[in-house]
C-alpha positions as CSV (number, residue, x, y, z in Angstrom):
1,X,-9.2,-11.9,2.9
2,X,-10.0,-11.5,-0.8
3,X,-7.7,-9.5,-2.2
4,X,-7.7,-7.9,-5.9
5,X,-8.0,-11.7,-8.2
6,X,-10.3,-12.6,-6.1
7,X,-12.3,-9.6,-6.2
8,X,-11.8,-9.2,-9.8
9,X,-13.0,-12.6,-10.5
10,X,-16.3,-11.9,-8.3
11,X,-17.1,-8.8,-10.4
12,X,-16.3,-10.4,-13.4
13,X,-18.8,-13.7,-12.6
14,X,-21.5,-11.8,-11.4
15,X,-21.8,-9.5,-14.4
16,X,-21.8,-12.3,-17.1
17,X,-24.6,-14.3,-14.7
18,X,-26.8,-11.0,-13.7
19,X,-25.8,-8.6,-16.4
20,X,-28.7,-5.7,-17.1
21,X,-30.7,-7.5,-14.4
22,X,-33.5,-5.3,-13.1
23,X,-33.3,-5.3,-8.5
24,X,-36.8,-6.6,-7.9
25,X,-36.1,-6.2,-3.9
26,X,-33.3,-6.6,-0.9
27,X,-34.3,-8.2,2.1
28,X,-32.0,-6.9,4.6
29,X,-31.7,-9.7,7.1
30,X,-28.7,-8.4,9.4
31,X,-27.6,-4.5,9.0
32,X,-24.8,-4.5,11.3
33,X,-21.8,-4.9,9.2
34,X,-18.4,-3.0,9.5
35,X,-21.0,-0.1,8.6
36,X,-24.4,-0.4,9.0
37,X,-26.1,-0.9,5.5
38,X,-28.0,2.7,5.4
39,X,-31.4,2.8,6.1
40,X,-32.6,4.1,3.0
41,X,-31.0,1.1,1.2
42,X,-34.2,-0.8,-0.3
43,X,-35.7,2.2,-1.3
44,X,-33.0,3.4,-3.3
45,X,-31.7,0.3,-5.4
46,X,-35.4,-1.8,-6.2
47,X,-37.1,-1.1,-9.3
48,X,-33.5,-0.2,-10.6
49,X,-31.7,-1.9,-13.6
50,X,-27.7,-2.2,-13.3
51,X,-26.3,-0.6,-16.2
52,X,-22.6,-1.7,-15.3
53,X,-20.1,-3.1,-13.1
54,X,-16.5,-2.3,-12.0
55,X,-13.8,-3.1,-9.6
56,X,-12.1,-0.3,-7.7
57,X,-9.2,-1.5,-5.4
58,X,-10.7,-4.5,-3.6
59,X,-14.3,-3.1,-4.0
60,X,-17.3,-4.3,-6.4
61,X,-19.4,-1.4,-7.8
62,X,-22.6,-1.8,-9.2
63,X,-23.9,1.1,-11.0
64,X,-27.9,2.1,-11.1
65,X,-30.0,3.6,-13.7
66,X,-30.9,6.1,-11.3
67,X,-27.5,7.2,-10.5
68,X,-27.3,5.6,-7.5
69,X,-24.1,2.6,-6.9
70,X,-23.9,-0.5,-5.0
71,X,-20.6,-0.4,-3.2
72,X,-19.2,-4.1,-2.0
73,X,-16.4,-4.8,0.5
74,X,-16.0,-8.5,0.9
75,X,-14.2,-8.1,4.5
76,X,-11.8,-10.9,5.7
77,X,-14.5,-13.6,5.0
78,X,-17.6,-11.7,2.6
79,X,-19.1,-13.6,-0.3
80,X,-21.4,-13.0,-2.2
81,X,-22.9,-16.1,-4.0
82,X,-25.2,-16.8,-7.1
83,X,-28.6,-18.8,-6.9
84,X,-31.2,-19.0,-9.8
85,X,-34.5,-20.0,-7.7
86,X,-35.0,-18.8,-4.1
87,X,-33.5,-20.9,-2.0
88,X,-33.8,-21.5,2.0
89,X,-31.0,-18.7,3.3
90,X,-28.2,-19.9,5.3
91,X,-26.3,-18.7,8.4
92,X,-24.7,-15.6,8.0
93,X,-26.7,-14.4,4.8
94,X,-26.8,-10.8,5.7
95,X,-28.2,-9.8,2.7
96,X,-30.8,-10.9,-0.4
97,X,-30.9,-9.1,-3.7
98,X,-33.8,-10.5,-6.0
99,X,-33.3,-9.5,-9.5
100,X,-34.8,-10.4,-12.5
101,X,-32.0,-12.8,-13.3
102,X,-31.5,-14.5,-10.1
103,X,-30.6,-14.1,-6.7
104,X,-27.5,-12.6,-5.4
105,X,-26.8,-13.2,-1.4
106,X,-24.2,-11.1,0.5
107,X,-22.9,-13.7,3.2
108,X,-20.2,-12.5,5.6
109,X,-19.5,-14.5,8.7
110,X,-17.2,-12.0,10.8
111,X,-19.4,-9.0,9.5
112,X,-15.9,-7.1,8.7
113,X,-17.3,-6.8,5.0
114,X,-19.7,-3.6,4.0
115,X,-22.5,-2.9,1.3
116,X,-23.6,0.9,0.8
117,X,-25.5,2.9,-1.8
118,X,-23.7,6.1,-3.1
119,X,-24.7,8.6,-5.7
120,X,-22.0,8.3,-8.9
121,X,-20.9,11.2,-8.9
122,X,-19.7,10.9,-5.0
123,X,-17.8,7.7,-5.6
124,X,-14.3,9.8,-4.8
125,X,-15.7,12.0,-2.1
126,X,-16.3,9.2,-0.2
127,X,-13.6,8.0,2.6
128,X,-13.9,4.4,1.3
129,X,-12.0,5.7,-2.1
130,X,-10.9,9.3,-1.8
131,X,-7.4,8.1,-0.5
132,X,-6.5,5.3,-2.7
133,X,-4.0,4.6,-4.9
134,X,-3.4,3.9,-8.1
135,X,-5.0,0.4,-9.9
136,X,-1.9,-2.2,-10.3
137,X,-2.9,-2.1,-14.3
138,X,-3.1,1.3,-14.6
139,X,-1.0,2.6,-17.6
140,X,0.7,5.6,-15.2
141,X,2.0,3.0,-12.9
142,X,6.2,2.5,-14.2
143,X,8.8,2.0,-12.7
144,X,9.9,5.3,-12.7
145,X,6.7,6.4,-11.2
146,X,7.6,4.0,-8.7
147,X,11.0,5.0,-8.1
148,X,10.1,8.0,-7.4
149,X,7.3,7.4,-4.8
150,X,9.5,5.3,-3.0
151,X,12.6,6.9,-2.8
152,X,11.6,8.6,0.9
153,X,10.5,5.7,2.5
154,X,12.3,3.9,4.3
155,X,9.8,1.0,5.7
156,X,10.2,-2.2,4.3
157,X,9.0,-2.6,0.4
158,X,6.0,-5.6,1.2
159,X,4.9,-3.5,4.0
160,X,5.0,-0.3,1.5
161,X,2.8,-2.7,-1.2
162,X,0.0,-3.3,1.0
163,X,0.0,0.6,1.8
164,X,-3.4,0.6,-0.6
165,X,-2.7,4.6,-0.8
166,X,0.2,3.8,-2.9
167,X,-1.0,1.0,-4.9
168,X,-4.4,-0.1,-4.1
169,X,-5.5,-3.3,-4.3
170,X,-2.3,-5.6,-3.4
171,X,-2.8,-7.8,-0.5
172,X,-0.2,-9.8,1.7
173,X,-0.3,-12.9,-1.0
174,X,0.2,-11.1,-3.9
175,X,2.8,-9.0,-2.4
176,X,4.8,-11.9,-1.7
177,X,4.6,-13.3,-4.9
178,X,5.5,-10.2,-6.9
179,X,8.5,-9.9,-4.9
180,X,9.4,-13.6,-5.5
181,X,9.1,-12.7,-9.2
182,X,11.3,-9.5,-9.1
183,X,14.0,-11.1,-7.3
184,X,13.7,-8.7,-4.2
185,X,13.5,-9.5,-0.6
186,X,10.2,-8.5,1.5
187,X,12.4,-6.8,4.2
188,X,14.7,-4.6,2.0
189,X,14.5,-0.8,2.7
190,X,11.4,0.8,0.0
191,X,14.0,3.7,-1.0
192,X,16.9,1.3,-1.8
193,X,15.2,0.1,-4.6
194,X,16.8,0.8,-8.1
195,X,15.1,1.9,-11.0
196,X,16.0,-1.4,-12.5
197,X,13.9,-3.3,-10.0
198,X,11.3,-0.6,-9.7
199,X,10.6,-1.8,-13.3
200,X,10.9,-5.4,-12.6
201,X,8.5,-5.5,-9.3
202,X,6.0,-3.6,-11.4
203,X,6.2,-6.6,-14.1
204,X,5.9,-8.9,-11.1
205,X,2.8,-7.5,-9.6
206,X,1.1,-7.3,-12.9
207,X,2.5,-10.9,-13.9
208,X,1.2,-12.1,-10.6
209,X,-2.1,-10.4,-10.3
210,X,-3.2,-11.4,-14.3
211,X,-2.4,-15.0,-13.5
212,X,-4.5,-15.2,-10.2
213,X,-7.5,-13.5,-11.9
214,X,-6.9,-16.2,-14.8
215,X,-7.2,-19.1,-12.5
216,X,-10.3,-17.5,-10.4
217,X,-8.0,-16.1,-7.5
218,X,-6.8,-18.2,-4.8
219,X,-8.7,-20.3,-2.1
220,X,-7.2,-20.8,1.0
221,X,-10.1,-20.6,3.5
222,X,-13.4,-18.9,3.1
223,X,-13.1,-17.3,-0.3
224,X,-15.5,-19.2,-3.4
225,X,-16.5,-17.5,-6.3
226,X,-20.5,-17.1,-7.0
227,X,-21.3,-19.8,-8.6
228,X,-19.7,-21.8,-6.0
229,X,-16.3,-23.1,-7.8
230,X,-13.1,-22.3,-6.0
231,X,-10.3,-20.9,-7.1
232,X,-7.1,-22.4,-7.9
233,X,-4.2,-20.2,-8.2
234,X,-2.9,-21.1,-4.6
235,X,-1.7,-24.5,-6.4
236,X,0.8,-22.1,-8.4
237,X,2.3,-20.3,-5.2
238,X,5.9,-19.7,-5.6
239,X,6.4,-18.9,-2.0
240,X,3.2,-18.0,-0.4
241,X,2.3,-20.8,2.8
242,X,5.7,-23.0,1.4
243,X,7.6,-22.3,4.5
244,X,10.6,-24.6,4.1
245,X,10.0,-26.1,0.6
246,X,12.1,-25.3,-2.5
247,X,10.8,-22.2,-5.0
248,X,10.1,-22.9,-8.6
249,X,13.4,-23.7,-10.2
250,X,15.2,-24.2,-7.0
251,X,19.1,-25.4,-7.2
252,X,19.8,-25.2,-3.5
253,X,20.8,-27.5,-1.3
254,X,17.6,-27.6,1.3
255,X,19.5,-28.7,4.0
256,X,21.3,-26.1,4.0
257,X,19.6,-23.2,2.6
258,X,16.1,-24.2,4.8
259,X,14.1,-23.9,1.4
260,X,11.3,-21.3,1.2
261,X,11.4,-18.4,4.7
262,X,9.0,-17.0,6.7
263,X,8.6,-13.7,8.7
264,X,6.5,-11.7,10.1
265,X,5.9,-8.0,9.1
266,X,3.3,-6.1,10.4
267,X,1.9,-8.9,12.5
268,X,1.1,-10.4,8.1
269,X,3.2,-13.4,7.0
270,X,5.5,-12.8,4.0
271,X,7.5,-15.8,2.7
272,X,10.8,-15.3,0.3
273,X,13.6,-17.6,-1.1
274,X,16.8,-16.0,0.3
275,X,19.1,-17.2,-2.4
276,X,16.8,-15.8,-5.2
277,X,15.8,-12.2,-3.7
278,X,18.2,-9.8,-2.9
């Protein structure tokens, strides 16, 4: 599932290739997404320029001249890819935006993605948004901020990361390589967590996050970016899908220590060096 690099670097690619495009038309080949793309869609985005673009949590807003936004959820498997001429569509192309700069195709194969249209001014009355939580680069999130939020709950701390209405936007690999970074093991109780480490998993996630966006997010299955390139942060994994291998820097004796540990939380994966996180 794309989580925030990835989405990040898809917002980021198709505003430097589309830019102030104008939306000539949408050809709406398959409605029936996670929600059904409204009925009204066509008529309110052709005709219209895109003034701007912005990520919010894992979705890609695309905002209208006439006040009206595109709203993007890339699902589990969603892409949305790049094309300068019109090109024969392929399986699972839900969606064809012809713009004055190009074509942009919406292409989800498990359908668990979205596209709306929303007025601007509704963005946070909507139930996609009005529960999230704060950006992971948002100035207001410290550590004491964090301390504070977590000192009632007592579920584990990777399982209180990908709660989006606490800090939206982290998904299950980033999760596990903030924690790597902070030194603090998935499983530990949210409310144990000092302040001390409060401040140093909020360094993590930022650390983490900034270098997958740099290297264009991480490929692992379906996820490309527009213009087809893949990304490449999953070759810097610290722990992520390393079950049994030694972590960055690693001292330990493997055949002893096992290397790099999986678990299950949630029915998600989180991996973690026991010798290094506490």
């Amino acid at each position: 599932m794309p989580e925030l690099p990835e989405v990040e670097t898809v917002k980021s690619v198709i505003e430097k290739e589309l830019g102030a495009a104008t939306i000539l038309d949408v050809c709406i080949k398959n409605p029936h997404l996670r929600q059904p793309v409204p009925k009204d869609f066509r008529e309110s985005v052709i005709k219209q320029r895109i003034v701007s673009y912005k990520r919010i949590a894992k979705y890609i807003l695309c905002f209208l001249s006439n006040s009206k936004v595109i709203v993007f959820h890339l699902g589990m498997s969603g892409t949305l890819r790049l094309e300068k001429n019109k090109l024969p569509t392929q399986k699972h192309d839900h969606l064809v935006f012809e713009t004055s700069n190009g074509y942009m195709i919406y292409n989800d194969p498990r359908r668990f993605g979205l596209c709306l249209c929303l007025d601007d001014k509704e963005i946070f009355e909507n139930r996609l948004f009005k529960n999230l939580g704060i950006d992971p680069f948002d100035k207001n999130l410290t550590g004491t901020w964090l301390k504070k939020k977590l000192e009632k709950r007592s579920l584990a701390i990777k399982q209180a990361l990908l709660d989006q209405a606490l800090i939206a936007g982290i998904g299950n690999i980033y999760a596990s390589e903030a924690l790597f970074l902070a030194g603090i093991l998935p499983m530990r109780s949210a409310q144990t967590l000092s302040l001390k480490e409060c401040h140093a998993l909020i360094k993590g996630i930022r650390k983490t996050l900034s270098e997958a966006i740099a290297a264009g997010g991480s490929t692992l299955k379906d996820y490309r970016q527009p213009d087809g390139r893949l990304g490449y942060f999953q070759n810097k994994h610290c722990v992520y899908g390393k079950t049994g291998q030694s972590c960055p820097g690693c001292t330990c004796f493997l055949e002893k220590t096992k290397g790099i540990q999986k678990t299950v939380q949630g029915g998600r994966s989180s991996y973690y060096c026991a010798t290094k996180q506490r």
